[in-house]
FITI-84123 format. One record per residue: z negated, x, y negated of N, C-alpha, C, O, CB in turn; residue number from 1; residue in one letter. Coordinates in Angstrom, 3 decimals. Glycine has a CB too. Example, Ala and Ser with C-alpha at 12.3 -4.5 7.8 and 13.67 -1.06 7.14 Angstrom:
% residues 2
NODE      n.w      n.u      n.v     ca.w     ca.u     ca.v      c.w      c.u      c.v      o.w      o.u      o.v     cb.w     cb.u     cb.v sevex bado
NODE   -7.800   13.190    5.690   -7.800   12.300    4.500   -7.800   13.200    3.300   -8.465   14.236    3.319   -9.046   11.308    4.473     1    A
NODE   -7.080   12.850    2.250   -7.140   13.670    1.060   -7.870   12.900   -0.030   -8.039   13.409   -1.138   -5.725   14.084    0.598     2    S
//
This chain:
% residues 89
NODE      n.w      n.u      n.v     ca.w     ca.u     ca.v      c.w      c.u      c.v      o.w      o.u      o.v     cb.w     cb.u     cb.v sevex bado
NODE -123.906  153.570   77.505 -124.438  154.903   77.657 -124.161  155.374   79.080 -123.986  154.602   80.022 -125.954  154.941   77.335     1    X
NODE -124.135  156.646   79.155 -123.650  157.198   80.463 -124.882  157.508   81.375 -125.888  158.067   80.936 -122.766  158.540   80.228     2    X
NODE -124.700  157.005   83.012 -125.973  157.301   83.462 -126.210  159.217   83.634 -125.416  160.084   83.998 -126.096  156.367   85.007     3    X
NODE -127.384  159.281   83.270 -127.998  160.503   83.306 -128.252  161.428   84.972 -129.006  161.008   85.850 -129.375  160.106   82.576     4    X
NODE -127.643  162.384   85.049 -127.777  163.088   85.692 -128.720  164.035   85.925 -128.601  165.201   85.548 -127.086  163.311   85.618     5    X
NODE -129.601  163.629   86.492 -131.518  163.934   86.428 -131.413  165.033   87.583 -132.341  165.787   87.289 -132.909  162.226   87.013     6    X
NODE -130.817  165.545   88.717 -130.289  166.106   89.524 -129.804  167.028   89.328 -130.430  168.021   89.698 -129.753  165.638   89.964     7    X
NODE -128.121  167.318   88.491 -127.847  168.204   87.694 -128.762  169.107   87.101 -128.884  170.330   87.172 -127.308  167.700   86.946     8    X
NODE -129.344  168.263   86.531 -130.094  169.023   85.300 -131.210  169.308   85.336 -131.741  169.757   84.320 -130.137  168.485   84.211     9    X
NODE -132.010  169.123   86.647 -132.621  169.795   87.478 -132.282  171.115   87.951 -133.005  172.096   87.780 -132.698  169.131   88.296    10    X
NODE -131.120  171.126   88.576 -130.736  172.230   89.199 -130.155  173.388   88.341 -130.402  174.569   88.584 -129.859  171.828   90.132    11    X
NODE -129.171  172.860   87.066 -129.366  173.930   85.779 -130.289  174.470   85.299 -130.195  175.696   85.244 -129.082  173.607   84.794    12    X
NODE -131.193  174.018   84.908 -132.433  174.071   84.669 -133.521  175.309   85.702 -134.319  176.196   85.399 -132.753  172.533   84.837    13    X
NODE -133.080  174.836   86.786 -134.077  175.618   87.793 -132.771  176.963   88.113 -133.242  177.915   88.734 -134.707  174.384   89.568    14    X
NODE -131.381  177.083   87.782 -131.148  178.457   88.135 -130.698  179.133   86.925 -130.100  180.203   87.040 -130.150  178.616   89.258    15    X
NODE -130.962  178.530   85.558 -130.951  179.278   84.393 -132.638  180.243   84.666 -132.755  181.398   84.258 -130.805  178.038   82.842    16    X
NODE -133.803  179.496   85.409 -134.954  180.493   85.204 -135.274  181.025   86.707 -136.326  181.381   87.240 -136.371  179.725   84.446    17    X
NODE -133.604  180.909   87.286 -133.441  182.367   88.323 -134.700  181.794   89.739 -135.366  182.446   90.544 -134.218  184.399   87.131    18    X
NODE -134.562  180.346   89.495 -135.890  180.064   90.863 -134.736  179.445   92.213 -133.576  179.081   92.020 -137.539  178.274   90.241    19    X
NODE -135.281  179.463   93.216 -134.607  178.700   94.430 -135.654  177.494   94.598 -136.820  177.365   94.226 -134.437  179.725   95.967    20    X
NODE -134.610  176.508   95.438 -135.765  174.766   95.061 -136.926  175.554   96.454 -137.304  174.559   97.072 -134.552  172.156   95.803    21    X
NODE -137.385  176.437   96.931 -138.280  176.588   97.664 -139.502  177.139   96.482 -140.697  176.845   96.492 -137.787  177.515   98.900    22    X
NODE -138.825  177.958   95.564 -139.735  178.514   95.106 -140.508  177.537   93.759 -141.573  177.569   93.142 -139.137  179.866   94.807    23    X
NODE -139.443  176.823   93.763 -139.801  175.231   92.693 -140.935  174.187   93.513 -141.944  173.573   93.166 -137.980  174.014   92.476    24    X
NODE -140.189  174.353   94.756 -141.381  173.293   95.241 -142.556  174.107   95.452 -143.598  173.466   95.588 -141.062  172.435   96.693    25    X
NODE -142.642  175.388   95.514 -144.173  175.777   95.958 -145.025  175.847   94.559 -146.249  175.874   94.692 -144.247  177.429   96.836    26    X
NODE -144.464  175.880   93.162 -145.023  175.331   92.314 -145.308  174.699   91.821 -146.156  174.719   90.928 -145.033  175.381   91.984    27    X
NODE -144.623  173.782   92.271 -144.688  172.312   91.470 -145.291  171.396   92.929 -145.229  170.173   92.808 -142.720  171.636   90.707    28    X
NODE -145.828  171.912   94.201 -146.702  171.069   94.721 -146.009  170.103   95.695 -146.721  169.225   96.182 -147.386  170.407   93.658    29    X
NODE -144.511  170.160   96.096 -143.752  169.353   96.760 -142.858  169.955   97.447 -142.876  171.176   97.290 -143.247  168.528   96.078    30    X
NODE -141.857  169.449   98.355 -141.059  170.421   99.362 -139.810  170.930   98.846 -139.221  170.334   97.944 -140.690  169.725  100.685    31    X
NODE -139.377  171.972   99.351 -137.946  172.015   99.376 -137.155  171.137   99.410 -136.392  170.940   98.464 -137.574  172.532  100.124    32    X
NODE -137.148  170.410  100.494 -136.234  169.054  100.545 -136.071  168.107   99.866 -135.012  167.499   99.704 -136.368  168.428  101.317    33    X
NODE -137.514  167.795   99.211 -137.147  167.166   97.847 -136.733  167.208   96.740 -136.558  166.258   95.977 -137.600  166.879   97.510    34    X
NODE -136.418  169.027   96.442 -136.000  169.225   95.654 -134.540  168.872   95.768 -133.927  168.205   94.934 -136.403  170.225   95.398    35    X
NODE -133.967  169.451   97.028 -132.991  169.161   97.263 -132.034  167.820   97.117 -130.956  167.738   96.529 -133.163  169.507   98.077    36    X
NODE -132.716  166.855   97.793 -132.796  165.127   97.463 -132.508  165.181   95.919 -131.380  164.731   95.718 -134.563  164.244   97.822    37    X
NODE -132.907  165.434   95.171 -133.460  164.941   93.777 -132.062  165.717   93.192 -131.127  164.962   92.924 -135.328  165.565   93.149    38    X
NODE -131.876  167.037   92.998 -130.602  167.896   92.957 -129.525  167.256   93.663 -128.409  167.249   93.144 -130.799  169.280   93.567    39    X
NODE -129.709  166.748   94.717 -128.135  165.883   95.240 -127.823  164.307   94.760 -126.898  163.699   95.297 -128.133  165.708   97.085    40    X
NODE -128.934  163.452   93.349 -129.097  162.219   93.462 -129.024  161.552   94.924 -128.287  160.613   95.227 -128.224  161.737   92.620    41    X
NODE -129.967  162.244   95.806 -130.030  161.302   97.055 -131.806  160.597   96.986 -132.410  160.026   97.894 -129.658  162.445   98.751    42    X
NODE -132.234  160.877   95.701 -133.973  160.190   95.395 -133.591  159.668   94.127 -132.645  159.988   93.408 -135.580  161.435   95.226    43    X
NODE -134.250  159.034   94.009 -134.672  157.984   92.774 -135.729  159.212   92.370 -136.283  159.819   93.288 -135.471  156.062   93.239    44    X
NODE -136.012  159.587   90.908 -137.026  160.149   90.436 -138.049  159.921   88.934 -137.647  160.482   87.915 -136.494  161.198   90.511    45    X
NODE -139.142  159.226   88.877 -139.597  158.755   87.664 -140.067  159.797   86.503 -140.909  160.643   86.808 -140.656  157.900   88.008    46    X
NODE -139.603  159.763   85.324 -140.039  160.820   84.396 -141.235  161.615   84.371 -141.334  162.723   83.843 -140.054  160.351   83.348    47    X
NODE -142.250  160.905   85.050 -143.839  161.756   85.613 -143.604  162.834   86.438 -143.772  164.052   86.376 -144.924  160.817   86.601    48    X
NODE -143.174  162.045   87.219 -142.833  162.965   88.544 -141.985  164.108   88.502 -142.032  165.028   89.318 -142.192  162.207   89.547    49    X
NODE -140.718  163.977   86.918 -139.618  164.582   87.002 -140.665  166.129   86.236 -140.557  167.353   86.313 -138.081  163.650   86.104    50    X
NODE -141.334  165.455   85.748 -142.803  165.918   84.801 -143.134  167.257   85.633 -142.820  168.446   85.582 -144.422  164.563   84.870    51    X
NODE -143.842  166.519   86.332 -144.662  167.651   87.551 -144.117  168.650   87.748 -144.684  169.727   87.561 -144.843  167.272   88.975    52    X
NODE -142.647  168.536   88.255 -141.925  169.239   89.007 -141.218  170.192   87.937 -140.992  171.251   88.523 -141.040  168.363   89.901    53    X
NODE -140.867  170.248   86.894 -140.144  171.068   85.826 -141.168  171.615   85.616 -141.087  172.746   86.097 -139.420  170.512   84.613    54    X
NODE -142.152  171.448   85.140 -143.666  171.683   83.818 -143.993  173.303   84.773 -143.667  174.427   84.390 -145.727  169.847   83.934    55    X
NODE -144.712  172.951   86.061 -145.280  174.077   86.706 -144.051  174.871   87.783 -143.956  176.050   88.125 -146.675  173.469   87.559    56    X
NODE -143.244  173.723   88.104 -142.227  174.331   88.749 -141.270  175.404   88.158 -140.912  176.457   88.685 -141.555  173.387   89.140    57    X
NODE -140.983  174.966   87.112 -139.684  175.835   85.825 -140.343  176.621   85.290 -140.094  177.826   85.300 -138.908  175.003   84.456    58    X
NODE -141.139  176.188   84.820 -142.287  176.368   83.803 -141.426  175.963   82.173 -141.202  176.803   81.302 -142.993  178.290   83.926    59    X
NODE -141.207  175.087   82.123 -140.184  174.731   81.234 -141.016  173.137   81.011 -141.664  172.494   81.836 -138.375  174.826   81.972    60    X
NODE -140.753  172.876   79.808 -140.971  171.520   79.246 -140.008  170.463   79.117 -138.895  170.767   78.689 -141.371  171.653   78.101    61    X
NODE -140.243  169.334   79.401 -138.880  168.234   79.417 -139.741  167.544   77.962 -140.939  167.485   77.683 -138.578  166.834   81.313    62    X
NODE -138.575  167.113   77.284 -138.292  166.275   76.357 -137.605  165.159   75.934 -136.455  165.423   75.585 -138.106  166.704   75.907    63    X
NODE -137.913  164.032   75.849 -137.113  163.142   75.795 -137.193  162.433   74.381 -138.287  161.973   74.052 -137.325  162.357   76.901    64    X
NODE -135.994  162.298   73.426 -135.663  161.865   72.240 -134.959  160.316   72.681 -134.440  160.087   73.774 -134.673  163.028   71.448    65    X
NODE -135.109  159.175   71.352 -134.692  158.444   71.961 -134.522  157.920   70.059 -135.449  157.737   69.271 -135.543  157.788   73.389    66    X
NODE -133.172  157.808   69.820 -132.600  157.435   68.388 -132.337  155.825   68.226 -131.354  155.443   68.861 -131.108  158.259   68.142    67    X
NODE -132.978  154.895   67.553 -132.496  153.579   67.591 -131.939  153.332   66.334 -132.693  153.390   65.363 -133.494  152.599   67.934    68    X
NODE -130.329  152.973   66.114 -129.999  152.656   64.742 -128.858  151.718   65.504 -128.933  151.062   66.544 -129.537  154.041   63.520    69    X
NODE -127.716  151.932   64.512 -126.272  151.067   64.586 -126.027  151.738   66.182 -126.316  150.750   66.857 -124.751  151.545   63.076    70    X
NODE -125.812  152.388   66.777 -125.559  152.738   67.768 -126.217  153.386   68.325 -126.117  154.603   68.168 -124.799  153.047   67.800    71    X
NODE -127.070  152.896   69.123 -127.922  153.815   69.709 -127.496  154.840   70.835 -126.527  154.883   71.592 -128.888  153.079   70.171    72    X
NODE -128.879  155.851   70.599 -128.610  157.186   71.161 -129.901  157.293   71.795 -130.966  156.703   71.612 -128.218  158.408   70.116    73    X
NODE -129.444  158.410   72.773 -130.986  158.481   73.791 -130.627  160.466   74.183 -129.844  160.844   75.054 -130.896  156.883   75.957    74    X
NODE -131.039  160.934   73.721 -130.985  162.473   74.147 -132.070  163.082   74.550 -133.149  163.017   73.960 -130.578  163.299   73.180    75    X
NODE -131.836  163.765   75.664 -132.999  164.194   76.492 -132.900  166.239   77.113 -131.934  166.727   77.698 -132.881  162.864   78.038    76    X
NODE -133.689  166.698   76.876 -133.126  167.839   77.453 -134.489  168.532   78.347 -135.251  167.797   78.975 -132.430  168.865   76.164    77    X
NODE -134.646  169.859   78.306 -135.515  170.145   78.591 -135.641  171.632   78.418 -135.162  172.458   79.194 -135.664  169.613   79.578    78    X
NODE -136.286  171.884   77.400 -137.019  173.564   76.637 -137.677  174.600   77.222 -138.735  174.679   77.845 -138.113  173.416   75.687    79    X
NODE -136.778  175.434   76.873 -137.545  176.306   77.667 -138.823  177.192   76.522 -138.767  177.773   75.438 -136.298  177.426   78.482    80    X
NODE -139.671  176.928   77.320 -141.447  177.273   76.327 -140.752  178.552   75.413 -140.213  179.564   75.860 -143.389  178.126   77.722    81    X
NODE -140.965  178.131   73.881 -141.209  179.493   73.144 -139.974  180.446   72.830 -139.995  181.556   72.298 -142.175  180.326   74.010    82    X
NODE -138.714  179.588   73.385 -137.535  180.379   73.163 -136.520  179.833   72.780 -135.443  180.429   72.799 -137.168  180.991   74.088    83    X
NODE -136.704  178.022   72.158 -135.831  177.464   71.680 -134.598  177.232   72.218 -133.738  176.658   71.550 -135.761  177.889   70.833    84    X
NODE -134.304  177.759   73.818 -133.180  177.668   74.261 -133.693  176.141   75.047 -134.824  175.818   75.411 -132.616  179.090   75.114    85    X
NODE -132.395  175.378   75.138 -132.489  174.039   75.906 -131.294  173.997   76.868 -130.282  174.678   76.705 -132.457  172.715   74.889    86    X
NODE -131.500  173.106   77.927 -130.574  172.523   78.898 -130.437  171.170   78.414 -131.476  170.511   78.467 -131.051  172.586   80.394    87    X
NODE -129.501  170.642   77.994 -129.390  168.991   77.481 -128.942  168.325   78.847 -128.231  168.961   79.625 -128.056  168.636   76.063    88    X
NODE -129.283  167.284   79.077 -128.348  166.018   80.117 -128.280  165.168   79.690 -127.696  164.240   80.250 -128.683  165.486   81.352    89    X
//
């Protein structure tokens, strides 16, 4: 499986709903710079945390699917509330 680009898809995510990482971190409770970090894979970031920061920051919901059969699959994206549109990574 390919490693996931949590960074990326952060930063899609945050300029599909038109925010700058200043205006992400003042909602979601953390700095600019970390947003930044996290958008450049220069942080390690745990799904809670990735939590925090999308949920009140985006205002968008993360989702994570995880398929176990003959070949497993792990798909993860993150929804935007009430409009069925998604960002996949």
């Amino acid at each position: 499986m390919e490693p996931v680009n949590v960074g990326a898809m952060l930063r899609r995510a945050r300029e599909a709903a038109g925010l700058s990482q200043a205006d992400v971190a003042l909602k979601s409770g953390t700095t600019r710079n970390y947003i930044s970090r996290i958008e450049n894979e220069k942080s390690d970031i745990q799904l809670e945390t990735l939590q925090k920061i999308v949920e009140p920051g985006i205002g968008e919901e993360i989702i994570v699917q995880v398929k176990l059969g003959k070949t497993a699959k792990c798909s993860r994206s993150i929804l935007k509330r009430g409009s069925g549109y998604a960002v996949d990574f």
